[in-house]
C-alpha positions as CSV (number, residue, x, y, z in Angstrom):
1,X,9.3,6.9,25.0
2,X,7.7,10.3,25.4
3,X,8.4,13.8,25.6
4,X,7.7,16.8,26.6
5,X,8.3,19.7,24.4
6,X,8.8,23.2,25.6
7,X,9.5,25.8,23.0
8,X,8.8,23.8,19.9
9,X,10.5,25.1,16.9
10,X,10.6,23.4,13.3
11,X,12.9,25.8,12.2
12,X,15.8,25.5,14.9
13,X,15.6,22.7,16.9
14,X,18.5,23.9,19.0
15,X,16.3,26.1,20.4
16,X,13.9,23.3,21.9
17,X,13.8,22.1,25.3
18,X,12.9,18.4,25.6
19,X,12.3,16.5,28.7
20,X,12.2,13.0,28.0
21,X,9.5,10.5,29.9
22,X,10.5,7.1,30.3
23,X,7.4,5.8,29.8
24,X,7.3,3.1,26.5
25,X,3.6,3.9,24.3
26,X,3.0,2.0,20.8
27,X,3.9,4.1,17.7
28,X,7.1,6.0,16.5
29,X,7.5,9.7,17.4
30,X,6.5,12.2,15.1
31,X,10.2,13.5,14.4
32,X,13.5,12.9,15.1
33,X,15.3,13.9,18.3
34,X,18.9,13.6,17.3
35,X,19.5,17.1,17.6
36,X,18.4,17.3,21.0
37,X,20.1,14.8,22.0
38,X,23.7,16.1,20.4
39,X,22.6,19.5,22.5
40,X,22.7,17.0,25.6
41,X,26.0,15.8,24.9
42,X,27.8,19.2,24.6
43,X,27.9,19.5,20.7
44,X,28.1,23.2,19.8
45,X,24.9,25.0,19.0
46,X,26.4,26.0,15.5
47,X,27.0,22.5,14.5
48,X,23.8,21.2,15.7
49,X,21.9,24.2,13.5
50,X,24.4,23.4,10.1
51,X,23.3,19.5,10.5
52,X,20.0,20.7,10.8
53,X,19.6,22.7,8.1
54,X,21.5,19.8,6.2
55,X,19.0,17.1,7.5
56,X,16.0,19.4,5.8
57,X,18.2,20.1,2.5
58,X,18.6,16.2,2.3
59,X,14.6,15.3,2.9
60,X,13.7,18.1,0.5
61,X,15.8,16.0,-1.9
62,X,14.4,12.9,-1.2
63,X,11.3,13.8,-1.8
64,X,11.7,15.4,-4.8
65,X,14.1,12.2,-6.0
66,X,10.8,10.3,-5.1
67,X,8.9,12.3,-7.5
68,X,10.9,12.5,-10.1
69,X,11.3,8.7,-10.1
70,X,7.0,7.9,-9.9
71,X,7.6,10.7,-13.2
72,X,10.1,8.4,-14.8
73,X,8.2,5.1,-14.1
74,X,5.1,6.7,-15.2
75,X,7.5,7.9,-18.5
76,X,9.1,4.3,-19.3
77,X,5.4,2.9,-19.6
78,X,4.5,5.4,-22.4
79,X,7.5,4.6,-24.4
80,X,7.2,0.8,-24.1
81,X,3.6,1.1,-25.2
82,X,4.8,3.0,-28.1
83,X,7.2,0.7,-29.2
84,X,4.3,-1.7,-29.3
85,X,2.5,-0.1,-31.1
86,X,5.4,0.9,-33.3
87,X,6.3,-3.0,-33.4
88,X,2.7,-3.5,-34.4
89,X,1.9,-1.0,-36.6
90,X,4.7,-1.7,-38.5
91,X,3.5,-4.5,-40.2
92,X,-0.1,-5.0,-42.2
93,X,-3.0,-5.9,-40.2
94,X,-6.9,-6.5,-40.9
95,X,-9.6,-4.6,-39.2
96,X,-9.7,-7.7,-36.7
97,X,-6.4,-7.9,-35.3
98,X,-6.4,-3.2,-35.3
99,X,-9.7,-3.9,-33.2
100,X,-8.0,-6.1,-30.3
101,X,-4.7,-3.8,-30.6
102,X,-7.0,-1.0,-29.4
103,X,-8.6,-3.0,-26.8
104,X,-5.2,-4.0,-25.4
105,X,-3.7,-0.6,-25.3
């Protein structure tokens, strides 16, 4: 489905007017819709903005969620290479067997 947007607005999508083409193309549309389409049915400007503004409260946090949880991955590698070498270091070992601990790590 396509549309056509007339008074595109990131910031207030209750302000948009959409007129939808019934015509199917491959790929997903760039954004979401759902606000338009509560607008259509009669749902009160007001409403349409506070579910707006919650929908970009709610994708800021998900992106930061995903970052802060590549940060944690990224974090629980260090420390289980430390206990390694913890483990490791923790008994004697010959120049040999220090030489392929540094090769591994």
């Amino acid at each position: 489905m396509n549309f056509i947007i007339e008074n595109e607005n990131d910031e207030d999508p209750t302000e948009e007017d959409i007129i939808v083409l019934y015509n199917l193309v491959d790929g997903a549309c760039k954004k979401s819709y759902g606000f338009f389409a509560a607008k259509l049915a009669g749902v009160p400007n007001a409403i349409v903005k506070d579910a707006s503004s919650a929908g970009k409260l709610l994708e800021e946090q998900q992106k930061k969620f995903k970052e802060n949880q590549t940060k944690l991955i990224a974090a629980q590698k260090h420390v289980q290479t430390l206990q390694k070498l913890r483990e490791l270091c923790s008994r004697e070992m010959n120049v040999i067997e220090i030489t392929k601990l540094i090769e591994v790590l």
